[in-house]
C-alpha positions in Angstrom: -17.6 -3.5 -8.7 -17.5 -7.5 -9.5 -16.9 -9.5 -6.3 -13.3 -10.2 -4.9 -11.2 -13.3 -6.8 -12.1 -15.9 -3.7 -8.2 -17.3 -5.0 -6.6 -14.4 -3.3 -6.8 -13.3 0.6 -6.3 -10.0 2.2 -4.2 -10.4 5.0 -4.7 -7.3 7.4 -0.7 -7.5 8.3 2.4 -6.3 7.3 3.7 -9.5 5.1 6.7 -11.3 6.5 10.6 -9.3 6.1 11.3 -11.9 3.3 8.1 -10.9 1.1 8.5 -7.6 1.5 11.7 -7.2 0.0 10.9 -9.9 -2.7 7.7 -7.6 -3.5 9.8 -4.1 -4.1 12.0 -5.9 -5.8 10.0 -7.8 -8.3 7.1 -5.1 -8.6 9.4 -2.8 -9.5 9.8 0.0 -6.4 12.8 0.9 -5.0 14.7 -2.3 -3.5 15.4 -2.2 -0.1 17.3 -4.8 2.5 16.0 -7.2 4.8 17.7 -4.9 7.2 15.9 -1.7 6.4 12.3 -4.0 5.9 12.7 -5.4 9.6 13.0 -1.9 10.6 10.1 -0.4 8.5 7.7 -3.4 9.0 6.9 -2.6 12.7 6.5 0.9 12.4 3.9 1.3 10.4 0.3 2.6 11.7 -1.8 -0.4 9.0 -0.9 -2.7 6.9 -2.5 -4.9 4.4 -0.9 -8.0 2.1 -2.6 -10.0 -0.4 -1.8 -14.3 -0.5 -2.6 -16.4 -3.6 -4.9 -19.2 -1.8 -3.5 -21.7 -4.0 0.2 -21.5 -3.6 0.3 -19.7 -0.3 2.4 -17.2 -2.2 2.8 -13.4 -0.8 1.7 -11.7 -4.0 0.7 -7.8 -3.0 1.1 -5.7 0.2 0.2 -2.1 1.1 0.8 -0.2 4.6 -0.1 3.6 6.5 2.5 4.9 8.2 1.3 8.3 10.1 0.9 9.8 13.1 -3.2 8.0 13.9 -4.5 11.0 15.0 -5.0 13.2 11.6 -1.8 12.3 9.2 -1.4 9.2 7.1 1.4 8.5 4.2 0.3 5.3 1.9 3.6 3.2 1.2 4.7 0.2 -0.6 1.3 -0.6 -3.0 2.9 -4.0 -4.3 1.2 -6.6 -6.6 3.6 -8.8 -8.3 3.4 -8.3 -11.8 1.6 -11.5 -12.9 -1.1 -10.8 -10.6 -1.7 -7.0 -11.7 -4.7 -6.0 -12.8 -7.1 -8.3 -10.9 -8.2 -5.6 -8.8 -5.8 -6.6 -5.8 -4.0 -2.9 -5.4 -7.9 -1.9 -5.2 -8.7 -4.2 -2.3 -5.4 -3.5 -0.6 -6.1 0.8 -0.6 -10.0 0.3 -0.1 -9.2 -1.6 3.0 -6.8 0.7 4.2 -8.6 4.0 3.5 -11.5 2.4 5.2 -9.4 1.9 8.4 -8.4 5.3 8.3 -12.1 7.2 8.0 -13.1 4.4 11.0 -10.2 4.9 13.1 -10.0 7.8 13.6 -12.2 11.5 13.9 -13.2 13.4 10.1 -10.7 15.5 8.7 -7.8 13.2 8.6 -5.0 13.8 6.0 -3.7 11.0 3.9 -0.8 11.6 1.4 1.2 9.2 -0.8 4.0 9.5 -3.7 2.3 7.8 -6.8 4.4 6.4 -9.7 2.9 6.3 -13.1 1.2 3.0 -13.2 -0.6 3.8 -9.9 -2.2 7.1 -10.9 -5.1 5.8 -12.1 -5.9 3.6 -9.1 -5.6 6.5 -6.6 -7.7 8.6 -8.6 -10.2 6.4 -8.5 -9.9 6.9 -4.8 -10.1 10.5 -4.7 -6.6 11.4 -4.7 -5.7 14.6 -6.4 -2.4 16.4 -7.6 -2.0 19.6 -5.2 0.2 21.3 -7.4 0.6 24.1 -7.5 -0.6 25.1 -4.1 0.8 22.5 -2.6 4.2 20.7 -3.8 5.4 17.3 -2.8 9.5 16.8 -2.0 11.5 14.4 -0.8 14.9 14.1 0.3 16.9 10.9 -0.1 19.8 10.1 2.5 
């Protein structure tokens, strides 16, 4: 794998409410409001954002929400689309799935819901379709 773009940090925090809903928004998941994000934000078990060195910009973010003893659900993979495919979405899970297998003992469960343009990446990572032992659901409120 060819060394990480030194124009781009990983920040190993949930970005600030205002990025967050910018980045749904303008990666295209689900927008949500600056109410539900200051919610969300603290909640979460990891988090991860990515910030353009040059412009200070908030251009990616990733979190784990779960339980930190065996379950963990990967949310909110966000690169804006200009900076797609620069391997950003890869640093943000590799440095997320790494936290998990450290943090915590062998055997851990980690799930996510994964949109078209993200299969590929989370493939690469060892994430498989359970189907059809196993069927994912959701329930919107």
């Amino acid at each position: 794998m060819p060394s990480p773009d030194p124009s781009y940090r990983l920040v190993p925090d949930v970005p600030q409410v205002v990025d967050y809903v910018r980045l749904r928004r303008e990666s295209g998941l689900t927008p949500k409001t600056p109410e539900q994000a200051a919610l969300a934000l603290p909640g979460g078990w990891a988090a991860v954002h990515v910030v353009e060195e040059g412009t200070g910009e908030t251009v990616g973010m990733a979190r784990v929400i779960g339980d930190g003893g065996w379950y963990f659900h990967v949310v909110d993979m966000a690169v804006l689309p200009a900076h797609q495919r620069r391997g950003l979405g890869d640093r943000m899970l590799t440095h997320l799935l790494d936290l998990v297998r450290s943090s915590v003992p062998p055997g851990s469960y980690i799930t996510l819901m994964a949109d078209a343009p993200g299969r590929r990446l989370y493939e690469r990572h060892g994430f498989r379709d359970p189907s059809p032992r196993t069927v994912g659901m959701s329930l919107l409120t």
